[in-house]
Structure formats: C-alpha cells, structure tokens
PQR file with spaces between the fields and no chain letter, atoms N, CA, C, O and H, PARSE charges and radii, in Angstrom:
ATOM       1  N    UNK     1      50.534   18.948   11.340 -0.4000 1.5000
ATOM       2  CA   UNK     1      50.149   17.627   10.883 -0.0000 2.0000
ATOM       3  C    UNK     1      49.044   17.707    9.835  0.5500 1.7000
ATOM       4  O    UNK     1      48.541   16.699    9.339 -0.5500 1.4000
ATOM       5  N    UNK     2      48.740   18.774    9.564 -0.4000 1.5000
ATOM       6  CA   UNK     2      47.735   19.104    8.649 -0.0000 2.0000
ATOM       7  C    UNK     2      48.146   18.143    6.848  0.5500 1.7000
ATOM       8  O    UNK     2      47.295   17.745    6.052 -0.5500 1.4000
ATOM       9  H    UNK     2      49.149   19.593    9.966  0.4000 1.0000
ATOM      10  N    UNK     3      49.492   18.041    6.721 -0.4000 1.5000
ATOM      11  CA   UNK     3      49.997   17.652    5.558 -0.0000 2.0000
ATOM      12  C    UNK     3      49.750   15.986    5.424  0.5500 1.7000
ATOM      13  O    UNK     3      49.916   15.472    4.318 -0.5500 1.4000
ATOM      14  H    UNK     3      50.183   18.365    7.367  0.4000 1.0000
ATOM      15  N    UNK     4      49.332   15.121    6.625 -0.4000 1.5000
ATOM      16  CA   UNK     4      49.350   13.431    6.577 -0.0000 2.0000
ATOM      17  C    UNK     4      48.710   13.187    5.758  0.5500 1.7000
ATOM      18  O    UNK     4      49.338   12.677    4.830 -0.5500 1.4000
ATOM      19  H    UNK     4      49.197   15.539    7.523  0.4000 1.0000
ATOM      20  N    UNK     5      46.885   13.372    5.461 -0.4000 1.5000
ATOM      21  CA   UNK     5      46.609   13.115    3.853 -0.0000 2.0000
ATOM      22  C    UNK     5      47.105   13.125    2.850  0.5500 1.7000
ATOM      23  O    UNK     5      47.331   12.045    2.304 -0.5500 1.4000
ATOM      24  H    UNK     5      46.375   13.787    6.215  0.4000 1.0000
ATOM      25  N    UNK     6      47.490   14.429    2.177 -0.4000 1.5000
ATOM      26  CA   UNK     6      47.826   14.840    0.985 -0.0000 2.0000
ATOM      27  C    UNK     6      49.022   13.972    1.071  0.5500 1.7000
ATOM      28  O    UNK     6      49.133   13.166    0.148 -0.5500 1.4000
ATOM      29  H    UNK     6      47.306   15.306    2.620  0.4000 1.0000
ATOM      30  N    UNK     7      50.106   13.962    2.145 -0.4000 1.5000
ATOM      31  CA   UNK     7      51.348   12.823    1.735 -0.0000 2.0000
ATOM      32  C    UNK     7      51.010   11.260    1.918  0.5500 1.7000
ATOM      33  O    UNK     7      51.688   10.276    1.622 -0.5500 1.4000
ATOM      34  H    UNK     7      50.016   14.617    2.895  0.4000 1.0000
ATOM      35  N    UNK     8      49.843   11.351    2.454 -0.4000 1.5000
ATOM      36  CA   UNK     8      49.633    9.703    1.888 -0.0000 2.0000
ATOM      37  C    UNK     8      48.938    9.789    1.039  0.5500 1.7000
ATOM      38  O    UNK     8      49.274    8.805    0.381 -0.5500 1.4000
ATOM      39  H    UNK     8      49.292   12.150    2.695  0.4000 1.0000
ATOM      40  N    UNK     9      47.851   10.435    0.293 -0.4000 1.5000
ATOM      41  CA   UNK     9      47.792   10.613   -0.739 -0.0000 2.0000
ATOM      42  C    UNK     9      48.682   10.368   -2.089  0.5500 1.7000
ATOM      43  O    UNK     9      48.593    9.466   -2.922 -0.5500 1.4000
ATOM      44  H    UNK     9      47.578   11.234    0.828  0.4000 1.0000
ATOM      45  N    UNK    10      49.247   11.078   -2.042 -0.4000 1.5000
ATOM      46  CA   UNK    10      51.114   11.107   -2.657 -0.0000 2.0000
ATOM      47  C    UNK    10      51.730    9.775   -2.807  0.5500 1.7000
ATOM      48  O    UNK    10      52.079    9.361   -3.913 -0.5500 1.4000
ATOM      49  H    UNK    10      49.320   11.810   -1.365  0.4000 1.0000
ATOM      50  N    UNK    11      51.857    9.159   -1.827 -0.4000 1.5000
ATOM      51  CA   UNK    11      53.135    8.178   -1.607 -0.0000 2.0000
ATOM      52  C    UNK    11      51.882    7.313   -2.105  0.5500 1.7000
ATOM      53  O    UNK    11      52.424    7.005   -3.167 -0.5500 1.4000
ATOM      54  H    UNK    11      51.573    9.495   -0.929  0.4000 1.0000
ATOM      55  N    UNK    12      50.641    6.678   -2.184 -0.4000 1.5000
ATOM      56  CA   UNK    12      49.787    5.797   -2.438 -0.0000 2.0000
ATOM      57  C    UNK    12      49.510    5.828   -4.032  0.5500 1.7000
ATOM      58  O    UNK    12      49.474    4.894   -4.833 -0.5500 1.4000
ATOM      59  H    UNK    12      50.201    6.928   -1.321  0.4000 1.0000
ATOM      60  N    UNK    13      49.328    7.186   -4.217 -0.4000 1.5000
ATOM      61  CA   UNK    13      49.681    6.926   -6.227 -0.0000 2.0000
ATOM      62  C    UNK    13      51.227    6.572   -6.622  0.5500 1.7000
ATOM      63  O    UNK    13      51.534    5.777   -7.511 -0.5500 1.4000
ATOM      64  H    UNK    13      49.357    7.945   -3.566  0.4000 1.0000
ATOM      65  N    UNK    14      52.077    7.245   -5.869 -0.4000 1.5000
ATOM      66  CA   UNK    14      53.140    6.709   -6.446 -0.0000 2.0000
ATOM      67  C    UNK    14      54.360    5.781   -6.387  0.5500 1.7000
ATOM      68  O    UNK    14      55.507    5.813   -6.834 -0.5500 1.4000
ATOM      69  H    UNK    14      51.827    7.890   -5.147  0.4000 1.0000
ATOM      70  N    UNK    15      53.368    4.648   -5.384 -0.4000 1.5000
ATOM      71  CA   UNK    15      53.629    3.453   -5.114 -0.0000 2.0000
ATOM      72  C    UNK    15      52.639    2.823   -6.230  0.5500 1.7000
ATOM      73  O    UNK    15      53.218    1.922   -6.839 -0.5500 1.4000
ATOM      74  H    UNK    15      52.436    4.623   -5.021  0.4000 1.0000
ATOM      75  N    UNK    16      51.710    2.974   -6.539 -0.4000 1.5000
ATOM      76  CA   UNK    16      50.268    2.662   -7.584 -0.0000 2.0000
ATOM      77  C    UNK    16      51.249    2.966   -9.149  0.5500 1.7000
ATOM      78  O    UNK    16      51.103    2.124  -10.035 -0.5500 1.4000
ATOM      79  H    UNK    16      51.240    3.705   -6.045  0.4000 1.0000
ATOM      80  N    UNK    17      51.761    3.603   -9.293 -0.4000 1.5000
ATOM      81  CA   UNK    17      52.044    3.896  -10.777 -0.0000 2.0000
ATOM      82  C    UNK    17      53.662    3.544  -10.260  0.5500 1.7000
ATOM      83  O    UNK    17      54.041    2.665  -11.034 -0.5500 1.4000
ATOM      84  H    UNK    17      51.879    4.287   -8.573  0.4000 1.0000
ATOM      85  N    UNK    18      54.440    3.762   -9.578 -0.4000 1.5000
ATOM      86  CA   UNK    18      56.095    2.354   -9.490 -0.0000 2.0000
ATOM      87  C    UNK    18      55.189    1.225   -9.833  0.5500 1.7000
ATOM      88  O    UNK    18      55.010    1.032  -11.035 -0.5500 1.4000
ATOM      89  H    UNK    18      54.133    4.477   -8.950  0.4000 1.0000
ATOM      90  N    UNK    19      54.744    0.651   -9.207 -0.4000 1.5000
ATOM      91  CA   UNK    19      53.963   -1.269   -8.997 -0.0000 2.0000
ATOM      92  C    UNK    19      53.653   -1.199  -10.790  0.5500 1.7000
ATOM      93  O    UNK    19      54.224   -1.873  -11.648 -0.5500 1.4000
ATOM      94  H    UNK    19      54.890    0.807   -8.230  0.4000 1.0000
ATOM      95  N    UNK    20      52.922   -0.498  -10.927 -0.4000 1.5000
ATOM      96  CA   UNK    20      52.026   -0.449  -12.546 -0.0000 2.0000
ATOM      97  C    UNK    20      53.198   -0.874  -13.294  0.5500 1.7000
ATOM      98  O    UNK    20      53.328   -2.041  -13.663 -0.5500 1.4000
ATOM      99  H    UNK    20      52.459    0.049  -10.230  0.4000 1.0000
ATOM     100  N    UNK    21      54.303    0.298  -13.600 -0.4000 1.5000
ATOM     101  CA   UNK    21      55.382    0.563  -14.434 -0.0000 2.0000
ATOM     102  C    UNK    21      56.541   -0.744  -14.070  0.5500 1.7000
ATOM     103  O    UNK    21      57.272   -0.918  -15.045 -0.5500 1.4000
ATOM     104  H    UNK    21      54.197    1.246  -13.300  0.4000 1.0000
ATOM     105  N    UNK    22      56.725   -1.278  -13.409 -0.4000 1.5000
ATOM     106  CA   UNK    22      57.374   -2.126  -12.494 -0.0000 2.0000
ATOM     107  C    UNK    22      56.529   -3.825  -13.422  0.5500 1.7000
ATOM     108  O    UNK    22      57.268   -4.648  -13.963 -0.5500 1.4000
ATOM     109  H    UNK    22      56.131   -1.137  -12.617  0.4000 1.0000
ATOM     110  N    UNK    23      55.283   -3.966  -13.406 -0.4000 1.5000
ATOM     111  CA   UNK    23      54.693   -4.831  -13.739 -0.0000 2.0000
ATOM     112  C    UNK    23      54.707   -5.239  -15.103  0.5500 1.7000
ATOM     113  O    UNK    23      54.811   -6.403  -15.488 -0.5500 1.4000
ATOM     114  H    UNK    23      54.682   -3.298  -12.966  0.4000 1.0000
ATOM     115  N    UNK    24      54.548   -3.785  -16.125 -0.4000 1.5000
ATOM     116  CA   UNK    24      54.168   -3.878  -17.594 -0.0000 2.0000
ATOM     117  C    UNK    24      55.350   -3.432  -18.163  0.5500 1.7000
ATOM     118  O    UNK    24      55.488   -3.296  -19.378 -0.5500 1.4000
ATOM     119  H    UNK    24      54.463   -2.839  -15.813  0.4000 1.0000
ATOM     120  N    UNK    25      56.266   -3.182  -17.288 -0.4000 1.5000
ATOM     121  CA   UNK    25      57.503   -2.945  -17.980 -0.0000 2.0000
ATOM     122  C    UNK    25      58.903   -3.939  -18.030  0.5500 1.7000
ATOM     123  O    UNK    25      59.791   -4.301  -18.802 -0.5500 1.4000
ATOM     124  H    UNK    25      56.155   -3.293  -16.301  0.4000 1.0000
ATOM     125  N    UNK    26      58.381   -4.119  -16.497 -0.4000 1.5000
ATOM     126  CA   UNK    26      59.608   -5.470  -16.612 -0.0000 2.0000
ATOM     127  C    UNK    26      59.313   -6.582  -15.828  0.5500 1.7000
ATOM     128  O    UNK    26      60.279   -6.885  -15.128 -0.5500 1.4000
ATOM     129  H    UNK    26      57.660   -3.825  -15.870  0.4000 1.0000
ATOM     130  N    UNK    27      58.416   -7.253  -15.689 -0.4000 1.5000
ATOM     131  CA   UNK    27      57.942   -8.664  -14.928 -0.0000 2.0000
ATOM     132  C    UNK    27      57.064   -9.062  -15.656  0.5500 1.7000
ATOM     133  O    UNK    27      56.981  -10.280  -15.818 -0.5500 1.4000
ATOM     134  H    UNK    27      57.631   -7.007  -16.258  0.4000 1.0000
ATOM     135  N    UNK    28      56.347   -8.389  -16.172 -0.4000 1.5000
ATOM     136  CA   UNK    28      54.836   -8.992  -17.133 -0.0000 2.0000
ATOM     137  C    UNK    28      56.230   -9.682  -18.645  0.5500 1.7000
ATOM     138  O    UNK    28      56.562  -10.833  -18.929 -0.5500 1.4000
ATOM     139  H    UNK    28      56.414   -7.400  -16.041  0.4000 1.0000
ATOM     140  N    UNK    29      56.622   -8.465  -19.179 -0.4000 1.5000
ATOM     141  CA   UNK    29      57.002   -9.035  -20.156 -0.0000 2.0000
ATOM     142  C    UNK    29      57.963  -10.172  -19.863  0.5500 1.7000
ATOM     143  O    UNK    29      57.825  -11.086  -20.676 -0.5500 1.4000
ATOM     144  H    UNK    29      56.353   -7.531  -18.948  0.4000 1.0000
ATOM     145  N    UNK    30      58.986  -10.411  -18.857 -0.4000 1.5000
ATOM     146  CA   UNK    30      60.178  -11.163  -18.249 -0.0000 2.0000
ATOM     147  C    UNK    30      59.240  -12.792  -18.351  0.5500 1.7000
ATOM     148  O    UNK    30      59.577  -13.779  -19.003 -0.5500 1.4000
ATOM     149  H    UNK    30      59.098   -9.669  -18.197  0.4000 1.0000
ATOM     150  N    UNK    31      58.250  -12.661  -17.648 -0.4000 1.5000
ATOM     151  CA   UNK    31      57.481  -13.677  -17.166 -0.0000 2.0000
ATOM     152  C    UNK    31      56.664  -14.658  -18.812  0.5500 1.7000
ATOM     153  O    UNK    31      56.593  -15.886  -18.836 -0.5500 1.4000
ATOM     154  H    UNK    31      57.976  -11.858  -17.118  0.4000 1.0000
ATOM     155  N    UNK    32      56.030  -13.524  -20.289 -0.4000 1.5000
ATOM     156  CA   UNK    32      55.555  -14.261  -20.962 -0.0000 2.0000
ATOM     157  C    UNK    32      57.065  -14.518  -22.007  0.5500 1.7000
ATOM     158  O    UNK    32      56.857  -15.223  -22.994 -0.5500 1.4000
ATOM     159  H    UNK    32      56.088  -12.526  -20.269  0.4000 1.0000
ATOM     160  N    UNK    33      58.401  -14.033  -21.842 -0.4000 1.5000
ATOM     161  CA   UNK    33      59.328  -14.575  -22.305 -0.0000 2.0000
ATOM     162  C    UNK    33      59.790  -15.480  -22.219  0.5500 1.7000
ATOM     163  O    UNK    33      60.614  -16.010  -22.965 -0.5500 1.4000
ATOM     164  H    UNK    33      58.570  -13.461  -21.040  0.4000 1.0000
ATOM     165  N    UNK    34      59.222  -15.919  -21.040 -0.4000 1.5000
ATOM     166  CA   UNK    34      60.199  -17.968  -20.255 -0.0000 2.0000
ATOM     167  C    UNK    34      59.176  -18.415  -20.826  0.5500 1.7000
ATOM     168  O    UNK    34      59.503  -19.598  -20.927 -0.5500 1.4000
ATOM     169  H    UNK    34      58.552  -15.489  -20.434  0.4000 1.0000
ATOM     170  N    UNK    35      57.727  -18.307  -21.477 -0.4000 1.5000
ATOM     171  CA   UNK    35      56.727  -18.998  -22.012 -0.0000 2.0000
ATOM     172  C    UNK    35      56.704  -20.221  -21.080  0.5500 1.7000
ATOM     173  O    UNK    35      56.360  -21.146  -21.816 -0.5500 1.4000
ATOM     174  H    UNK    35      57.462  -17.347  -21.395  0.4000 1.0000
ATOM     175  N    UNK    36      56.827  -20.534  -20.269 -0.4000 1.5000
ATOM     176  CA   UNK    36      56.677  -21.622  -19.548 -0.0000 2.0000
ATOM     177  C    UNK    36      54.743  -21.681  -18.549  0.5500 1.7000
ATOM     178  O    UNK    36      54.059  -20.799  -18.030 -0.5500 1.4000
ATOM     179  H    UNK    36      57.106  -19.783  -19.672  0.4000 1.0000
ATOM     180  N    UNK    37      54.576  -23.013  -18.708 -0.4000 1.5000
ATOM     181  CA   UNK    37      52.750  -22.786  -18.422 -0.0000 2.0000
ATOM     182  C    UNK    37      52.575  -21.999  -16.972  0.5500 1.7000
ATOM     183  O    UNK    37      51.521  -21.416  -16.716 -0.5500 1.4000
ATOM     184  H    UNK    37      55.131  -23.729  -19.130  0.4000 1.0000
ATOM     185  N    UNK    38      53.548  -22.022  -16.160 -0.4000 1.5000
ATOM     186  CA   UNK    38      53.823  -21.717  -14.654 -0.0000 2.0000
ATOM     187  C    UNK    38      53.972  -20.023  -14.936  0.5500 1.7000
ATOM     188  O    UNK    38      53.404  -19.113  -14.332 -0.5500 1.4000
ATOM     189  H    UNK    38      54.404  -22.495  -16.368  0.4000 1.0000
ATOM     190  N    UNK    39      54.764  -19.957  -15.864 -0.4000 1.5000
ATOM     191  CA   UNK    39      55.097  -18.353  -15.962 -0.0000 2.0000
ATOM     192  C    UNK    39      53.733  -17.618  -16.656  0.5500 1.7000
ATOM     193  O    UNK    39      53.530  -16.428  -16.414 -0.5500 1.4000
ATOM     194  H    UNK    39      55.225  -20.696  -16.355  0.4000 1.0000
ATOM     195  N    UNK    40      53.070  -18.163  -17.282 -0.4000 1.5000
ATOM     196  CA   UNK    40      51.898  -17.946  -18.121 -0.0000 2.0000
ATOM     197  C    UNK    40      50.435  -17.572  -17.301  0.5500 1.7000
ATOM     198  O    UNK    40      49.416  -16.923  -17.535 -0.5500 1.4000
ATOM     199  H    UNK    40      53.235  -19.129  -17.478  0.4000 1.0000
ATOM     200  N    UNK    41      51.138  -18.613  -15.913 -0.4000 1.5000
ATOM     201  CA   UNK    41      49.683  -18.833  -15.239 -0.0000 2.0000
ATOM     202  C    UNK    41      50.096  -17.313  -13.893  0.5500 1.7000
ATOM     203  O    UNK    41      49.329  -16.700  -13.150 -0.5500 1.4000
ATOM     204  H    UNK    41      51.966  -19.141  -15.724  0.4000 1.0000
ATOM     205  N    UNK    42      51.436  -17.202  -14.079 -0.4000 1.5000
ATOM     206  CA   UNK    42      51.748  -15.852  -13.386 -0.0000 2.0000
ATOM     207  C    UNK    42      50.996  -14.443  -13.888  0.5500 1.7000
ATOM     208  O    UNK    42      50.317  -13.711  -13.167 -0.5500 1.4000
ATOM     209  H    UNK    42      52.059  -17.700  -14.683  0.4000 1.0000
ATOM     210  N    UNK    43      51.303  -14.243  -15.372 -0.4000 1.5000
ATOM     211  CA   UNK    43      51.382  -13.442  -15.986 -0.0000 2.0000
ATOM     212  C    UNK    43      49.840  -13.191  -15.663  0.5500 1.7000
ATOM     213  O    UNK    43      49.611  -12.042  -15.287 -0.5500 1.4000
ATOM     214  H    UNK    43      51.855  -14.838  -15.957  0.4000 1.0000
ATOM     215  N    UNK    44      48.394  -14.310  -15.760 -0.4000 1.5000
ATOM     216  CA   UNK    44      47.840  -14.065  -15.769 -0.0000 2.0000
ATOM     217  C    UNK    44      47.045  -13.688  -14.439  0.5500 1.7000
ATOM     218  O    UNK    44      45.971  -13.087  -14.398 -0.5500 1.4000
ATOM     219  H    UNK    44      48.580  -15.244  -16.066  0.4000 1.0000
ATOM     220  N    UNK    45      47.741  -14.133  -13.432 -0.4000 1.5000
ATOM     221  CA   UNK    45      47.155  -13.639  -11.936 -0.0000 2.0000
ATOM     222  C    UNK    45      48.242  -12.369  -11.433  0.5500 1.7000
ATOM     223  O    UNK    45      48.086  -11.763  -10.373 -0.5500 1.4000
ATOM     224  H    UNK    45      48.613  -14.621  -13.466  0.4000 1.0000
ATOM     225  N    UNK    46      48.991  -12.187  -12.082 -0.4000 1.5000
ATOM     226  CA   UNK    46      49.657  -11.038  -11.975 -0.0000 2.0000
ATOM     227  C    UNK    46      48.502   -9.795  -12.509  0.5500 1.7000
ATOM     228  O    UNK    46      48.249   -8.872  -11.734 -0.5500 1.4000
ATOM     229  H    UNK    46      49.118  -12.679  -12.943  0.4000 1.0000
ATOM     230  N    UNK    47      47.810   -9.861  -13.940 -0.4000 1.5000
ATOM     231  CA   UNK    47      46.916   -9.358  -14.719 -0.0000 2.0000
ATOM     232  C    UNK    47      45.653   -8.977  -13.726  0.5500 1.7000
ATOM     233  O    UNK    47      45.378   -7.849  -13.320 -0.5500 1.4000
ATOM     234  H    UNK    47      48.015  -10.611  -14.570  0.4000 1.0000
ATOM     235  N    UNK    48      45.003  -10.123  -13.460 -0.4000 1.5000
ATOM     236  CA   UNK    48      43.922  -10.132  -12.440 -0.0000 2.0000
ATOM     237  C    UNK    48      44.219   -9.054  -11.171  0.5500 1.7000
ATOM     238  O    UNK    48      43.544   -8.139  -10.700 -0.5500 1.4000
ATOM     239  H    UNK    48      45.227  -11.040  -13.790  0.4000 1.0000
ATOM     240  N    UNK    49      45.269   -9.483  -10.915 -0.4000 1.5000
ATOM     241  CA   UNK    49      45.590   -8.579   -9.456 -0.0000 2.0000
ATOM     242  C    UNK    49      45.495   -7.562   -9.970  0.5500 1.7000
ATOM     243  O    UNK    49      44.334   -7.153  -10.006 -0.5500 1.4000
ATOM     244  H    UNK    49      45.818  -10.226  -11.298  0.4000 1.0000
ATOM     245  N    UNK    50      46.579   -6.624  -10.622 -0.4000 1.5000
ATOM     246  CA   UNK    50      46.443   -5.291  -10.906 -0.0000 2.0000
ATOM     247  C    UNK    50      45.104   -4.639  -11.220  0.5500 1.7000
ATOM     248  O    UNK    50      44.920   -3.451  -10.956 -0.5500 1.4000
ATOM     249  H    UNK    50      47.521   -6.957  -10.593  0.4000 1.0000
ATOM     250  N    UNK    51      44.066   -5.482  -11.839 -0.4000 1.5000
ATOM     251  CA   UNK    51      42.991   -5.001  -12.560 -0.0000 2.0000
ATOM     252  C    UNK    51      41.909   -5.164  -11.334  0.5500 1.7000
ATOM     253  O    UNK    51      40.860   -4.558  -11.548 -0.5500 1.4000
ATOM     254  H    UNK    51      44.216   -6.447  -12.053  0.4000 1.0000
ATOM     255  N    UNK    52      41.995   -6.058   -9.763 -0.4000 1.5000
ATOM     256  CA   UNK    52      41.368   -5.792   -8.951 -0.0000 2.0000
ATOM     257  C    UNK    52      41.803   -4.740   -7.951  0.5500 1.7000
ATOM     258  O    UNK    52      41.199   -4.330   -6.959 -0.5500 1.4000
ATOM     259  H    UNK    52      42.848   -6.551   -9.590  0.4000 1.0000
ATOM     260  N    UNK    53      42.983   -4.398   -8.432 -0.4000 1.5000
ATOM     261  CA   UNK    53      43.476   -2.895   -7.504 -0.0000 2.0000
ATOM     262  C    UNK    53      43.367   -1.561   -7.943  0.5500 1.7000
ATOM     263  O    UNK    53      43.397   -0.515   -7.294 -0.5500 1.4000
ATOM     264  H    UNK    53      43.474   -4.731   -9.237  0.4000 1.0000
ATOM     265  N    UNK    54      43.194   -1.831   -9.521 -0.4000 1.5000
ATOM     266  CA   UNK    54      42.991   -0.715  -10.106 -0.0000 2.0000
ATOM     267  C    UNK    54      41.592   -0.709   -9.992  0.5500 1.7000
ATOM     268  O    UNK    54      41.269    0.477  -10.056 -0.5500 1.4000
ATOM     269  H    UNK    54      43.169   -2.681  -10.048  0.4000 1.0000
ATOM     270  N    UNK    55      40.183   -1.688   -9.800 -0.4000 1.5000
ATOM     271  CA   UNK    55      38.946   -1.420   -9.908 -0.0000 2.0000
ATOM     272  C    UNK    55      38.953   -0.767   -8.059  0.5500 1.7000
ATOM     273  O    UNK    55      38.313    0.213   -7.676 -0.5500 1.4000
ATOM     274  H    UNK    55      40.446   -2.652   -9.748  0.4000 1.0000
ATOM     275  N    UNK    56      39.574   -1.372   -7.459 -0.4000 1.5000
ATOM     276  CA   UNK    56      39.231   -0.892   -6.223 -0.0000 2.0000
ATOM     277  C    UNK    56      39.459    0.316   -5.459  0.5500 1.7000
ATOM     278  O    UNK    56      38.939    0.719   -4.418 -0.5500 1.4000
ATOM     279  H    UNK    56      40.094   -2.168   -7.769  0.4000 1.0000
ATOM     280  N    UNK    57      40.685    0.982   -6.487 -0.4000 1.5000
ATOM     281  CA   UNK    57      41.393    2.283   -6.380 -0.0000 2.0000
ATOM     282  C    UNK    57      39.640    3.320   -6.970  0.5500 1.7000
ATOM     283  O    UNK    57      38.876    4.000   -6.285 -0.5500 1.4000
ATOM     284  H    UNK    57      41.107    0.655   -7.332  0.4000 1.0000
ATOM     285  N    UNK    58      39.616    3.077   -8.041 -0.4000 1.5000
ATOM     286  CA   UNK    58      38.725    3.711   -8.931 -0.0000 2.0000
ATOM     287  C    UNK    58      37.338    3.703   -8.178  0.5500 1.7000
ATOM     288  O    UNK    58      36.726    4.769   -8.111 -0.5500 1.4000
ATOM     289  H    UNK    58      40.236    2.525   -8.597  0.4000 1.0000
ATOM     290  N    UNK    59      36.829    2.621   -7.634 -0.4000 1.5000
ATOM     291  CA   UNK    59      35.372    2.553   -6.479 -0.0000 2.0000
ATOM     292  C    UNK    59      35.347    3.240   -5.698  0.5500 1.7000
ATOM     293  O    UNK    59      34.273    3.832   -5.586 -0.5500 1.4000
ATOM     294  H    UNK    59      37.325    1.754   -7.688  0.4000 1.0000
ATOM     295  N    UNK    60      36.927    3.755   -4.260 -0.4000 1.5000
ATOM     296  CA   UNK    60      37.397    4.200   -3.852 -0.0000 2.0000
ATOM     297  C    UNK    60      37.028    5.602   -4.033  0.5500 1.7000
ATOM     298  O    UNK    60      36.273    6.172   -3.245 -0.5500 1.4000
ATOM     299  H    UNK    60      37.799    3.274   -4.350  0.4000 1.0000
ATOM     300  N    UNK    61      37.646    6.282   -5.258 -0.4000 1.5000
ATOM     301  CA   UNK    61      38.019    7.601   -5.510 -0.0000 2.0000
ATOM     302  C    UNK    61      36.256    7.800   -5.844  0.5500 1.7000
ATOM     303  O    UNK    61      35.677    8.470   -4.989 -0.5500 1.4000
ATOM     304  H    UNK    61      38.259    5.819   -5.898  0.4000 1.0000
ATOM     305  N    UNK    62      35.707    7.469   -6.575 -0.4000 1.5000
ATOM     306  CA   UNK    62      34.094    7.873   -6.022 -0.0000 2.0000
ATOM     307  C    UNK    62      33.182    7.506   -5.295  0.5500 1.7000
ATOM     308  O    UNK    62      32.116    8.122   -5.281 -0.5500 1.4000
ATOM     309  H    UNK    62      36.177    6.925   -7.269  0.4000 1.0000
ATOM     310  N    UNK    63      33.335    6.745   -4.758 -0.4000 1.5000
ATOM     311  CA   UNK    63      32.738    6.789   -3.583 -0.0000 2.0000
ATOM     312  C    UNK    63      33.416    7.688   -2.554  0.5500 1.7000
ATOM     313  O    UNK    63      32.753    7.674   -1.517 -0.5500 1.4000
ATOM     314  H    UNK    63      34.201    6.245   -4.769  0.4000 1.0000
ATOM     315  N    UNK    64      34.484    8.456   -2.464 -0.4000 1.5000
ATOM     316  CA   UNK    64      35.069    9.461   -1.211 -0.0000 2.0000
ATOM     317  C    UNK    64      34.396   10.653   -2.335  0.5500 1.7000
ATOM     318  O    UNK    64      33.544   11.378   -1.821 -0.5500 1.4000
ATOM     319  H    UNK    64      35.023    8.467   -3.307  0.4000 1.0000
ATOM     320  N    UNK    65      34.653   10.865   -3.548 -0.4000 1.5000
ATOM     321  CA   UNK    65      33.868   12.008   -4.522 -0.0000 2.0000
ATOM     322  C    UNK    65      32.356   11.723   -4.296  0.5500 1.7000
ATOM     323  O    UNK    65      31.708   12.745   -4.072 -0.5500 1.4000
ATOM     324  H    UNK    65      35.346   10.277   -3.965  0.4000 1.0000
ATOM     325  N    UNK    66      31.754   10.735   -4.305 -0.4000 1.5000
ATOM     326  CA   UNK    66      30.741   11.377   -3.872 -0.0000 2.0000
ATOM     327  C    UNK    66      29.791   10.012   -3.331  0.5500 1.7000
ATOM     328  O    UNK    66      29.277    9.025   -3.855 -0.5500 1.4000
ATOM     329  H    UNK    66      32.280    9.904   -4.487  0.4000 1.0000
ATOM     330  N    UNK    67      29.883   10.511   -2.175 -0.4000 1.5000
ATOM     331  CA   UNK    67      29.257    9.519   -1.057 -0.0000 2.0000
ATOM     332  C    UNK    67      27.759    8.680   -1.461  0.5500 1.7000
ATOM     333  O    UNK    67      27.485    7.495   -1.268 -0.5500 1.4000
ATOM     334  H    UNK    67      30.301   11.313   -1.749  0.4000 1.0000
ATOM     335  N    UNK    68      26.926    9.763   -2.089 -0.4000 1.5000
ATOM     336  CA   UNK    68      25.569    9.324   -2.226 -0.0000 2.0000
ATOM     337  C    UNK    68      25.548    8.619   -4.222  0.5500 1.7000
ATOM     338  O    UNK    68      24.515    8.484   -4.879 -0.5500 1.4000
ATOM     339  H    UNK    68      27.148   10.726   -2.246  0.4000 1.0000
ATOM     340  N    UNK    69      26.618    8.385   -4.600 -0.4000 1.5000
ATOM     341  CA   UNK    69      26.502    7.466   -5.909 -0.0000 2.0000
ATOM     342  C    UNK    69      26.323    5.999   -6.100  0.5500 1.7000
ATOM     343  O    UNK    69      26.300    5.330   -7.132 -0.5500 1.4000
ATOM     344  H    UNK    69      27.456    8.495   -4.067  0.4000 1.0000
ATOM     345  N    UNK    70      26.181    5.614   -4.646 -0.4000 1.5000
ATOM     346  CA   UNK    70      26.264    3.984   -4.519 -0.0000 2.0000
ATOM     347  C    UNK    70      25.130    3.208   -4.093  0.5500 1.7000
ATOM     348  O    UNK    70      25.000    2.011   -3.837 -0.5500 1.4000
ATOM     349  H    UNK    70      26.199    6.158   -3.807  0.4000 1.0000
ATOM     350  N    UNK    71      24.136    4.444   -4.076 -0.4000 1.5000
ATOM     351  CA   UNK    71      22.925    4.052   -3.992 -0.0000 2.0000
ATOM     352  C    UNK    71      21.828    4.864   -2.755  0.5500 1.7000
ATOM     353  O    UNK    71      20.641    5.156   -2.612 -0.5500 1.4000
ATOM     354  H    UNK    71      24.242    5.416   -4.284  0.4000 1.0000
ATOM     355  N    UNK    72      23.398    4.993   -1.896 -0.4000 1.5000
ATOM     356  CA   UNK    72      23.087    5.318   -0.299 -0.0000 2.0000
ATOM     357  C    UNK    72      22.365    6.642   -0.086  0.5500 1.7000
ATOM     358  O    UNK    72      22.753    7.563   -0.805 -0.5500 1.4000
ATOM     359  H    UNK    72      24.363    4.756   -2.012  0.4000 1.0000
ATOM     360  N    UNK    73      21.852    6.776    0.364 -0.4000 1.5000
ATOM     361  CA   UNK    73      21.150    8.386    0.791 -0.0000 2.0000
ATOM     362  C    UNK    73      21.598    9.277    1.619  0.5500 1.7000
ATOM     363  O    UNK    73      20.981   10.329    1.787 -0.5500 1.4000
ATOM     364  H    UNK    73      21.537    6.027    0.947  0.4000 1.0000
C-alpha cells in the first residue's frame, strides 16, 4: 500500500489538467459562442472557479513544500 499517495497524487493532476483542457477547450469557448448574457455570466464563474482551484492547488503544494512559509514556526 505504499503506492496510495503517489496514485492519488497522479489521478488528482490528471483530473486537474482533463477539467483545465475540458474547460478552455471546449465549454469556455461553446459557452462565449451562444453570446447569450446567461452564457457570459457562465463563462465568467466558470473563470473564477478554475482560478480559485488553481490558487488553492498552488497554496497547497507549498505549504506541504514547506510548512514554515506561512508564517508558522
């Protein structure tokens, strides 16, 4: 069982980069093509979301790199 990190590790980026590629490849653009204010107001909480998962991924990865950068002792 030594391997459960590293494969959730694994399966968590590359569920993180499907979702990404999935978003900016074919729903972001699908969504500002109907130009509709509803699809617009998607596009842009679609935007928000990713960019609070990607800040929280990134807080994440240093703060486990290095415990004492957040202020803490």
């Amino acid at each position: 069982m030594f391997a459960t990190k590293p494969t959730l590790i694994l399966l968590g980026a590359l569920l993180y980069l499907f979702g990404t590629g999935w978003w900016f490849a074919w729903l972001g653009p699908e969504l500002l093509a109907t130009g509709t204010a509803e699809a617009l107001l998607g596009v842009f909480a679609g935007a928000c979301t990713w960019l609070l998962i990607t800040f929280g991924f990134i807080i994440h990865i240093i703060k486990t790199a290095r415990p004492t950068a957040g202020g803490g002792r």
